[in-house]
N, C-alpha and C positions, 0 to 999 in steps of 0.2 A: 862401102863398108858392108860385109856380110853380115848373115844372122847372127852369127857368130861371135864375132867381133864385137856387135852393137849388142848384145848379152851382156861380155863381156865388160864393158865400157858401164853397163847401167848393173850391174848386181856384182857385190863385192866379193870377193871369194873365202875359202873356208878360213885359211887364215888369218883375213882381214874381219871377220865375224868373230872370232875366237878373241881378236885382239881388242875387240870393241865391247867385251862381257867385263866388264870393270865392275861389276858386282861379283865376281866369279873368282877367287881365290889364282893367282897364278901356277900355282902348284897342281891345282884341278884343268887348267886350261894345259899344260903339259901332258898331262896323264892322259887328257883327251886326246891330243896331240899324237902320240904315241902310238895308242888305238887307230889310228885313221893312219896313219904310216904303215903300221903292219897291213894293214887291208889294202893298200893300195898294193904292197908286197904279192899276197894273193889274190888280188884282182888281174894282175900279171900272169900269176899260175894257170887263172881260172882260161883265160882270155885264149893261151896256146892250147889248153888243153893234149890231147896227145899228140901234137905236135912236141912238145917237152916230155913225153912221156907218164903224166900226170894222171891216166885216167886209170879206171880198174880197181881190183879187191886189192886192200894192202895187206891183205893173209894175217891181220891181227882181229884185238874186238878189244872193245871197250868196258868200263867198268860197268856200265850195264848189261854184257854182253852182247851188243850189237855191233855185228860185222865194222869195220872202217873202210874203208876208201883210201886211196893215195893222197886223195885230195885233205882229206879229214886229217889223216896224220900231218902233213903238211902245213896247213891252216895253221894246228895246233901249237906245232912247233915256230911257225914264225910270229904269232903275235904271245910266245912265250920269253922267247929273246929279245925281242923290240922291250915286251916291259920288262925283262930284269936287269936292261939298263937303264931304266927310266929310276933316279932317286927319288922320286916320286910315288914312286909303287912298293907297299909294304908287303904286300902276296896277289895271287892270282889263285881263282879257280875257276876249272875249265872242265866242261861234259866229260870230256875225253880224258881227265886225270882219276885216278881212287881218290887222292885226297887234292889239299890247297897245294899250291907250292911258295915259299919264302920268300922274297926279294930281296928287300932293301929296310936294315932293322929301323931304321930312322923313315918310311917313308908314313906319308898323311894317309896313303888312298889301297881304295883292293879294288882289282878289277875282276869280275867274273864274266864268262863268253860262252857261245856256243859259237866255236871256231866256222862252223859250214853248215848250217842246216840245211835239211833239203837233202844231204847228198845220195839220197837215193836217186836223184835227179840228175847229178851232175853228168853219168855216161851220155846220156840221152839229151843235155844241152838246153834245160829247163832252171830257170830263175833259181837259184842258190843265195846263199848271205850268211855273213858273219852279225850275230848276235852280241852288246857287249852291254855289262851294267858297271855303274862307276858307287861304291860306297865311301864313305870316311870310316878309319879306320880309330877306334877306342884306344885307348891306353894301355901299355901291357905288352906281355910277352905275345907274338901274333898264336892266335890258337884257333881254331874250328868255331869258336863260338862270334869271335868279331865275323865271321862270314852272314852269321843268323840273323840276319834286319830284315826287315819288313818292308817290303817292296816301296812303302814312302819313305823310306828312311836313303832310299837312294839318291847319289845328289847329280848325276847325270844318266843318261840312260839312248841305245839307239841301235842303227842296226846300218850296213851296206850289201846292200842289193846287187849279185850282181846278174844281172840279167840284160835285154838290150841293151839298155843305159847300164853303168854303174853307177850307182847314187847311195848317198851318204844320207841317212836321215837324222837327228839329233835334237835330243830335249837336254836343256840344263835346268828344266824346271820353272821354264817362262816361255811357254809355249812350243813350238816345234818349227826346226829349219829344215829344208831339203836344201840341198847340193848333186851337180850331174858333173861325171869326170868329163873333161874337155879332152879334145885331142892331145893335150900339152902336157898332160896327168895331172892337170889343174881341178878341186872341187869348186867351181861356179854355183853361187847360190842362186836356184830356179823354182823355191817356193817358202815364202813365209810365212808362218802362223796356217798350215791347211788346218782345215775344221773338218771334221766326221760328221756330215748330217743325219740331226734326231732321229729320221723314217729312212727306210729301204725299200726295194723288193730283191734284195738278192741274198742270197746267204750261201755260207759255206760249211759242207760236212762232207765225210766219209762215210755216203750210202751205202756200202758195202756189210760196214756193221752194224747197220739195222737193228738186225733179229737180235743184240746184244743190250741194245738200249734198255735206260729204265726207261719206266712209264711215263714220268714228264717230259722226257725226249724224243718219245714216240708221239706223246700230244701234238708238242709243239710242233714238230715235222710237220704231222699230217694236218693242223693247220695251213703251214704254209704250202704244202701243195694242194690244198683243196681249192685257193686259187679265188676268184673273185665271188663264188656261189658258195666258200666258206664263211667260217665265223669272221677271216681278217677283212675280207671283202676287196681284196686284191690278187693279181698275179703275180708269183715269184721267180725268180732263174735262180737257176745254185750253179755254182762252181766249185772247181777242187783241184788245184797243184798238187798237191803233197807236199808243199814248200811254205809252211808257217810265217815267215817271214814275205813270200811273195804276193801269202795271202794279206797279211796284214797292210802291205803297200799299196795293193789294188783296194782295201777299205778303205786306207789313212786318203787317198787321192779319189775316189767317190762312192763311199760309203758301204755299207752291209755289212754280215756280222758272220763271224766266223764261230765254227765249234768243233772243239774234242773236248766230247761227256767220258765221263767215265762211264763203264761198261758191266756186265755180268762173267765176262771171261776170269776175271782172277779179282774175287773181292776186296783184297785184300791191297789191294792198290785203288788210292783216291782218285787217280785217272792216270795219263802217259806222258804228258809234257812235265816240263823240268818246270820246276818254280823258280828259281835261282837264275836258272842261265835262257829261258824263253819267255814265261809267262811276266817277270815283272817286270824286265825290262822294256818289251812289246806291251805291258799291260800301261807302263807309264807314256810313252809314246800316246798310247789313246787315249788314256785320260787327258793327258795335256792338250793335244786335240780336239775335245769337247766329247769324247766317246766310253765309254762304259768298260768294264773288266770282270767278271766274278766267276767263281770256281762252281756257279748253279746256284750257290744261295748266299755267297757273302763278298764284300767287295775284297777281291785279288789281294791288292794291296795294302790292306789288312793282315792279311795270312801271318802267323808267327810260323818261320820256318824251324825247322827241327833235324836238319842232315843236310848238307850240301846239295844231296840228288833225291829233294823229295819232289816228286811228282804230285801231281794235281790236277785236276777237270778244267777245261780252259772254256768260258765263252766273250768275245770278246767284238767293238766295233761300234755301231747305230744306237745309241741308247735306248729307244724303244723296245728292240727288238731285245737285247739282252735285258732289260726289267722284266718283260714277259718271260723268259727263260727262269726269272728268276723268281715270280709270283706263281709259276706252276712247280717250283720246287716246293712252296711252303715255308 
């Protein structure tokens, strides 16, 4: 028997995990369901890349105004169709839409996504992923406001990675499962319950914008590179994808703490990631993990949202390290 095999034989698969949540509403376990079908959809895309012709500018832009990708349209579109057949699914909202979209008038749940993060990454063949957060939906006519919970109020929450591995990762709000696609286009579950340890030395930032930080961001930095003859009294490495999600997989799997502060470029913005479709989702992953969230001074999921696409300052990962982020705010 290969490695493989005997994997397979001792860890049960995503299905059979799904089917074993018997505290978990079956209607929620669908909806889940769903999500993880469309993704395997573009796990498919991602994997030929331009061999299917998939890579490249798609000559559109988004309701933020940033460029799309082929891929990004793409994405979008397939786990839009996957859920509006799901009865299950009362609306959708996705980075890539102006507003929600409708589903199913009778369904319990809304699903929100950031269809491909990363894809500035995607020509170039670096760690990509589908973002998705799972809500219950209130009573009523659907409108913009059932979308506005508060990143606990969500009752599933996860992300797939697709990079060497594709892997599923997934909280129902009892901890966190990993899953790896098999050869078979099988999810095999390959980690249970990972924890984010309290200490680090590694973090992660976009050094580049520096000169833009506030002053608590500028501290903190140049603590941790002052290195073991500073105030932390240790050495640090930093890293940086550009791939939010592939950073958060290398925390969730051994530890450090990632950041996008907000900036001095346009005040008027509380920072650049989405709350809705990045931050709570990946923020509840790490909590349930044992790991920390906060926008620099208040825990993430807390935030009342107030727009589908409100942005926010993200620091997230090693609990230490984001309380300090978050005692030099004030």
């Amino acid at each position: 028997m290969n490695l493989m095999e005997n994997m397979e034989k001792n860890m049960q698969t995503f299905q059979q995990y799904l089917q074993s949540q018997n505290q978990i509403a079956p209607e929620l376990r669908d909806t889940v369901n769903s999500v993880v079908s469309a993704c395997l959809k573009i796990s498919a895309n991602v994997r030929l890349g331009a061999l299917a012709g998939v890579l490249g500018e798609a000559g559109t832009g988004n309701v933020q105004g940033e460029a799309q990708k082929k891929l990004d349209v793409i994405a979008n579109q397939i786990l839009i169709d996957e859920l509006k057949q799901n009865p299950n699914v009362a609306g959708l909202a996705s980075e890539e839409e102006d507003d929600f979209v409708a589903c199913n008038a009778q369904g319990e749940y809304l699903v929100l996504f950031d269809p491909l993060d990363g894809s500035s990454n995607i020509d170039v063949n670096i760690s990509i992923g589908t973002i998705f957060s799972i809500l219950k939906k209130d009573s009523g006519s659907l409108n913009t406001e059932h979308f506005l919970q508060k990143g606990s109020q969500q009752v599933a929450a996860g992300y797939v990675l697709y990079g060497v591995q594709t892997v599923l990762v997934l909280t129902l709000k009892n901890g966190v499962n990993v899953f790896t696609l098999d050869d078979k286009g099988v999810f095999i579950q390959t980690h249970t319950n990972p924890q984010i340890p309290e200490k680090t030395a590694e973090f992660a930032i976009n050094a580049s914008n520096q000169r833009h930080w506030e002053t608590p961001v500028q501290q903190y930095i140049g603590e941790l590179l002052a290195g073991e003859t500073g105030a932390r009294g240790k050495n640090y490495n930093m890293r940086w994808v550009a791939s939010m999600v592939a950073e958060v997989h290398r925390i969730l799997m051994r530890g450090g703490v990632f950041l996008y502060p907000k900036d001095q470029r346009d005040p008027s913005k509380a920072g650049k990631l989405r709350l809705m479709y990045e931050a709570n989702p990946l923020g509840l992953v790490v909590e349930q993990a044992g790991g920390k969230i906060t926008n620099a001074r208040k825990n993430m999921l807390e935030i009342q949202p107030t727009g589908l696409h409100q942005r926010v300052a993200v620091v997230l990962g090693s609990a230490e390290e984001v309380e300090r982020v978050r005692e030099l705010h004030g």
